[in-house]
C-alpha positions in Angstrom: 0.0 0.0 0.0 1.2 3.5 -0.6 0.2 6.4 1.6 -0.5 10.0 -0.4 1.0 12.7 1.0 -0.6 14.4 3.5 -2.2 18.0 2.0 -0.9 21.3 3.3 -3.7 23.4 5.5 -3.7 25.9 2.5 -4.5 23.8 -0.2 -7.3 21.9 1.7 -8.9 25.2 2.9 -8.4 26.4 -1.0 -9.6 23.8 -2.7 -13.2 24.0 -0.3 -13.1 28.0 -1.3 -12.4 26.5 -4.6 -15.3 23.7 -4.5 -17.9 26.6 -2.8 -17.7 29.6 -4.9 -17.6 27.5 -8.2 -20.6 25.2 -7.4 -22.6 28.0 -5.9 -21.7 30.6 -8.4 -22.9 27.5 -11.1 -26.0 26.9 -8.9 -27.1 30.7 -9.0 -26.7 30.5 -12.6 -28.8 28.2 -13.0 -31.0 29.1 -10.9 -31.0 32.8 -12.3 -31.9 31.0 -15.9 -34.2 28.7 -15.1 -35.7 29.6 -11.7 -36.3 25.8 -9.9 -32.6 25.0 -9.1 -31.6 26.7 -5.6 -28.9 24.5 -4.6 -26.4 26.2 -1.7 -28.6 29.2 -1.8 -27.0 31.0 0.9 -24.4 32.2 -2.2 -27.6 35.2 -3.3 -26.4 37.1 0.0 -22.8 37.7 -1.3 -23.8 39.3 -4.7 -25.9 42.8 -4.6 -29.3 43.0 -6.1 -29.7 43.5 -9.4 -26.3 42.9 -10.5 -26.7 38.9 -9.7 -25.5 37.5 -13.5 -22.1 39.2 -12.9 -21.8 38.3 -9.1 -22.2 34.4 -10.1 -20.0 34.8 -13.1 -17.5 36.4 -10.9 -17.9 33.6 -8.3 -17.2 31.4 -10.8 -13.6 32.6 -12.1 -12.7 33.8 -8.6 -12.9 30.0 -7.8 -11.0 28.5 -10.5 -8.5 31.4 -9.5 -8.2 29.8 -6.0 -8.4 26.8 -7.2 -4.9 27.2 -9.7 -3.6 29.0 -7.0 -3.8 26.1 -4.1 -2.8 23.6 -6.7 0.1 25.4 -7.1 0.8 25.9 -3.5 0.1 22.0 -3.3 3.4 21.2 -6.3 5.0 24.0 -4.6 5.4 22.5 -1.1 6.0 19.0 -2.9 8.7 20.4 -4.7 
C-alpha cells in the first residue's frame, strides 16, 4: 500500500473555497436562468441586487483562480 501525501492546510482550505464559490456561483446561474434550481442558496447574500448574473459569473472565475492557486501551492510545497 502507498500512503498520499498528507495535503498542506492551504490547499485543503483552497480547494473548499475553490469547491464553494464554483458550485454556488454555477448553482445561481442556473437558478438565475431557469428559476427551480436553488442549490447552496446561501451564495444570493454575497452578490448585490440587481447585478446577480455578474456576481455568479465572478464567483465562478474567482474559484478557479483559487483553485490554480492552491494547486500550485500543493506542487510547490512538494517540490
Amino acid at each position: 500500500m502507498t500512503s498520499t501525501p498528507a495535503k498542506s492546510p492551504v490547499a485543503a482550505v483552497s480547494g473548499l473555497l475553490c469547491f464553494v464559490l464554483v458550485v454556488g456561483g454555477a448553482s445561481g446561474l442556473l437558478h438565475e436562468w431557469l428559476g427551480w434550481i436553488h442549490f447552496m442558496g446561501f451564495v444570493r447574500f454575497l452578490v448585490p441586487d440587481g447585478h446577480e448574473i455578474y456576481g455568479y459569473v465572478v464567483m465562478v472565475a474567482l474559484g478557479l483562480a483559487v483553485g490554480a492557486a492552491g494547486d500550485s501551492l500543493a506542487r510547490r510545497a512538494r517540490s
